[in-house]
N, C-alpha and C positions, 0 to 999 in steps of 0.2 A: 573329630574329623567327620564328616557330613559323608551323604552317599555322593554326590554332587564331586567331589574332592574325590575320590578312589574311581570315579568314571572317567577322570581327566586323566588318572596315574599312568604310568609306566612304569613297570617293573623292571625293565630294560635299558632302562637311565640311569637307575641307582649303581652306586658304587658296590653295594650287595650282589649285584648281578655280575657287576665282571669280575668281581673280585671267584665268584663262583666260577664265571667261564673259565678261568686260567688253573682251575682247581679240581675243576670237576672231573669226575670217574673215580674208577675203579683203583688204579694204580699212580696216579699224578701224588696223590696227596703222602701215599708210603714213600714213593721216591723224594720226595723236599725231606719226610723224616726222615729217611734216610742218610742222607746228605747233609742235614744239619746237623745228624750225631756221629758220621760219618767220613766225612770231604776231605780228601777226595773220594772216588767210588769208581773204582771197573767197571767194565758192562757187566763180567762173569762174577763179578762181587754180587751186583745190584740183583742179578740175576737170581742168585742163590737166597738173596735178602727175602728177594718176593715169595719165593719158591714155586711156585705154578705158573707162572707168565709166562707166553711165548717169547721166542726172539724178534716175531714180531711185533708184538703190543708190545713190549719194552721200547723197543726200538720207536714206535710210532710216538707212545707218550713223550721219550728221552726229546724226541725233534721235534713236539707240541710244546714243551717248554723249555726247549730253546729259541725255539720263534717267538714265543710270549716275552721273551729273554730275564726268563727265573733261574736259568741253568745256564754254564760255560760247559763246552765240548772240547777238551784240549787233545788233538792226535800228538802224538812224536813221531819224528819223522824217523821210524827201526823196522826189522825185520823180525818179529811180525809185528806190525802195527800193534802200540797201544795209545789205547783211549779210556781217558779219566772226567769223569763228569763231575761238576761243583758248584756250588752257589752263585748267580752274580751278587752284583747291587742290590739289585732290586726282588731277587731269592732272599737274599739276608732280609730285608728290611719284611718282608713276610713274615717270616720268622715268628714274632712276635705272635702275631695273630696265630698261626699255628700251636706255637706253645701254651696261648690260652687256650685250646683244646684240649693239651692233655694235663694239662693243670685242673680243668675243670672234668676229665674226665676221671681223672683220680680223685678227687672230692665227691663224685659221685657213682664209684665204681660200684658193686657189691663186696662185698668182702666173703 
């Protein structure tokens, strides 16, 4: 690759980069674990999962991807309200990608 070539680029095109936006922080990335060894997941499940997160960052990530639509939000209609959070489609098929992190994070963990 030329300098000519990374002058033109955008890093912001690549499939790498949204793949990040939808993943990115602090707590997005525990919650998909979560939920993929989890699902479904309470809020006061996910909660205690994280252990330090407010009810608002939970709460903001929970509805950042769901709008990305990685996560379903199921309420029941009772008294008192519950709500279970789970993979969609398109959560599952991340997946993958995910699990080669910690596949690759145990082949080079320390012991």
């Amino acid at each position: 690759m030329s300098k000519k070539d990374i002058e033109n680029a955008n890093f912001n095109d690549t499939g790498y980069s949204y793949t990040l936006s939808l993943i990115a922080g602090k707590y997005k990335p525990v919650i998909l674990y979560c939920l993929m060894e989890y699902e479904p997941v309470r809020f006061n499940e996910m909660q205690r999962y994280l252990k330090k997160v407010s009810d608002k960052t939970l709460s903001q990530n929970l509805k950042e991807l769901e709008s990305d639509n990685l996560i379903i939000r199921k309420v029941y209609p009772q008294i008192p309200p519950k709500v279970e959070y789970s993979l969609s489609e398109k959560g599952h098929s991340l997946m993958a990608v995910l699990d080669q992190l910690c596949v690759w994070g145990m082949e080079h963990r320390e012991q």
